[in-house]
C-alpha positions in Angstrom: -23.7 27.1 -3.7 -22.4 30.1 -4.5 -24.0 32.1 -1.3 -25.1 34.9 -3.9 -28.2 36.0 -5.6 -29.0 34.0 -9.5 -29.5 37.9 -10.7 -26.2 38.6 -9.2 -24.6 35.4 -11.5 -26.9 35.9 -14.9 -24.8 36.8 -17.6 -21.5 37.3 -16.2 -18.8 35.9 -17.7 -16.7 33.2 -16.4 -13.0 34.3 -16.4 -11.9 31.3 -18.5 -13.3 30.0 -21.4 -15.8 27.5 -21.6 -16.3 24.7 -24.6 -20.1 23.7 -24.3 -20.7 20.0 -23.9 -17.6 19.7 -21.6 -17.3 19.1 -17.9 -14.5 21.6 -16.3 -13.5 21.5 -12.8 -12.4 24.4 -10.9 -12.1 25.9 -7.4 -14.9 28.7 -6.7 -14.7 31.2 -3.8 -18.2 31.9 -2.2 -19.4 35.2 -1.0 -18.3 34.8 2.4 -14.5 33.4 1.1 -14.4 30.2 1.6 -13.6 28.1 -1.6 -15.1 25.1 -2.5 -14.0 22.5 -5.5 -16.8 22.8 -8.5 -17.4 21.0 -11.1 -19.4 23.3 -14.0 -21.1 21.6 -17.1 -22.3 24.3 -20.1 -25.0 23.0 -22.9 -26.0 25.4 -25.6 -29.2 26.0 -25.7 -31.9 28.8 -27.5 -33.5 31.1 -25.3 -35.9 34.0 -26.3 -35.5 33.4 -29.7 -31.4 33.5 -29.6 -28.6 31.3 -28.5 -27.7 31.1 -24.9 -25.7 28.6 -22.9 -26.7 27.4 -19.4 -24.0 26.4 -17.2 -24.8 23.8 -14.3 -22.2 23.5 -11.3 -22.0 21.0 -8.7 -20.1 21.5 -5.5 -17.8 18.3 -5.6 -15.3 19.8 -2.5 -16.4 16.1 -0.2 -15.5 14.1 -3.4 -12.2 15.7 -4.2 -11.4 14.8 0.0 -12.6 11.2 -0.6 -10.2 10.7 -3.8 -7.4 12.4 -1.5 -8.5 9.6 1.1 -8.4 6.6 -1.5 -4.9 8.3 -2.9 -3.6 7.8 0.6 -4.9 4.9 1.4 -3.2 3.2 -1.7 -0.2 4.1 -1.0 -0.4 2.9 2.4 -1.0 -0.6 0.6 1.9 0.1 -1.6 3.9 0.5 1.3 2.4 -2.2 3.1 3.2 -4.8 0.5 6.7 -3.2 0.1 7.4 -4.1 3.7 5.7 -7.6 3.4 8.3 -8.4 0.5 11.4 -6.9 2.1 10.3 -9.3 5.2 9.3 -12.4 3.3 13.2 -11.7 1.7 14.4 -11.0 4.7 12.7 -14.2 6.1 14.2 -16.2 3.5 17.9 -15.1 3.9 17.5 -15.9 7.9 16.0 -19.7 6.6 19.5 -20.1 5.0 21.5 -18.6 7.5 19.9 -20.9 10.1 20.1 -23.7 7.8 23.8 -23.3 7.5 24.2 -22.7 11.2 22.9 -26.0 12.1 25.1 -27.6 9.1 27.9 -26.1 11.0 26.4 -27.4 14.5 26.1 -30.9 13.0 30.0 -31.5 12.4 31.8 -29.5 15.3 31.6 -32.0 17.7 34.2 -31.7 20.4 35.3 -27.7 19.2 33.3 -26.0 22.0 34.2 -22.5 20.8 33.4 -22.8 17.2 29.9 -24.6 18.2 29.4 -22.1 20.7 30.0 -19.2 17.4 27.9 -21.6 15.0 24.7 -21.3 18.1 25.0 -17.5 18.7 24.6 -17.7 14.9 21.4 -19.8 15.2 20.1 -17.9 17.7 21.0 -14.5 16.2 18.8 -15.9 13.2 16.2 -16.8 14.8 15.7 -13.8 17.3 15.9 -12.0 13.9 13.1 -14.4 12.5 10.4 -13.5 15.4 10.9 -9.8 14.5 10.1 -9.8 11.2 7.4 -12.0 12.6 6.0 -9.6 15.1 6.2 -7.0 12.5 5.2 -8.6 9.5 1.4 -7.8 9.8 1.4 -9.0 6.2 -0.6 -11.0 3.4 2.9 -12.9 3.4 2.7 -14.0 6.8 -1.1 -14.5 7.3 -1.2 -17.0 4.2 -1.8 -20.2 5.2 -0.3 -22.0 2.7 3.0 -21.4 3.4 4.7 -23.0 6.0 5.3 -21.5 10.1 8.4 -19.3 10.0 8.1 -19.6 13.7 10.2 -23.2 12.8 13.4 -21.0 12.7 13.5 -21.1 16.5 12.6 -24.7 16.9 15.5 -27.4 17.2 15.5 -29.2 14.2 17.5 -31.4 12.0 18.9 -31.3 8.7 16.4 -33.6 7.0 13.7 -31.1 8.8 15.6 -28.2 7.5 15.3 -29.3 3.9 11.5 -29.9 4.0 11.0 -26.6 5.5 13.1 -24.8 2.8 11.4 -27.4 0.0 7.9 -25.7 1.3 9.3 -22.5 1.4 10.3 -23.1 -2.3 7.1 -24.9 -3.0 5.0 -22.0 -1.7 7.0 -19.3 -4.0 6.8 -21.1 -7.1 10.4 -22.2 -7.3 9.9 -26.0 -7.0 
């Protein structure tokens, strides 16, 4: 491990101390430089009649890159379901914008430019709904018991609206 000679390592002291019965992990530079992550156990022992400890290393340099993986890795989850609860907000807020957009649809018969302001709302909402739904690759959106927030872009009615936002509040725990 150490690319040297045992007769080379017997006897020579560490550099830092040692408590016998513990585990101590260090970095250990080999003979030709490079350094490697070692873990070093030291038992007590008697040898030729006197004490004497024996000290037992391990190179652990491919575990120490496998917990830096799995570090990594978690917080790429983390992040992941960060984002998935931003959108799933974010997914919510466009349910009531659309909601109230269609509200607003429903009495402005005969005042063209208001109903033509209420649809660009609708439709702002829902163009706003497929991207969190392109982009929300996450647990939120792939659980199937919550309802399709493709209905956002669907034309729908106030009683449909309701039941959608019922499920919605079903599926959270709210209802």
């Amino acid at each position: 491990m150490f690319s040297r000679p045992a007769n080379e390592l017997l006897g020579q002291p560490f550099g830092y101390p040692v408590v016998a019965g513990e585990t101590t992990q260090t970095d250990v530079v080999r003979s030709d430089g490079q350094t490697i992550a070692a873990e070093m156990r030291v038992v007590e022992l008697s040898w030729e009649g006197g004490p004497a400890h024996l000290a037992t290393w391990r190179d652990i340099t491919q575990r120490r890159k496998l917990e830096e993986q799995l570090r990594q890795a978690q917080k790429m989850e983390a992040v992941g379901r960060l984002a998935g609860g931003i959108a799933h907000d974010f997914n919510n807020l466009l349910t009531a914008i659309t909601g109230y957009a269609e509200l607003l649809l429903a009495g402005l018969d005969g005042q063209e430019q208001l109903r033509r302001d209420a649809e660009e709302i609708r439709s702002a909402a829902a163009r706003a709904a497929s991207l969190t739904i392109e982009t929300g690759d996450s647990e939120f959106f792939r659980d199937s018991h919550f309802p399709d927030p493709c209905f956002l872009q669907k034309p729908f009615t106030p009683d449909l609206l309701i039941r959608k936002v019922r499920e919605v509040l079903e599926a959270g725990g709210v209802g």
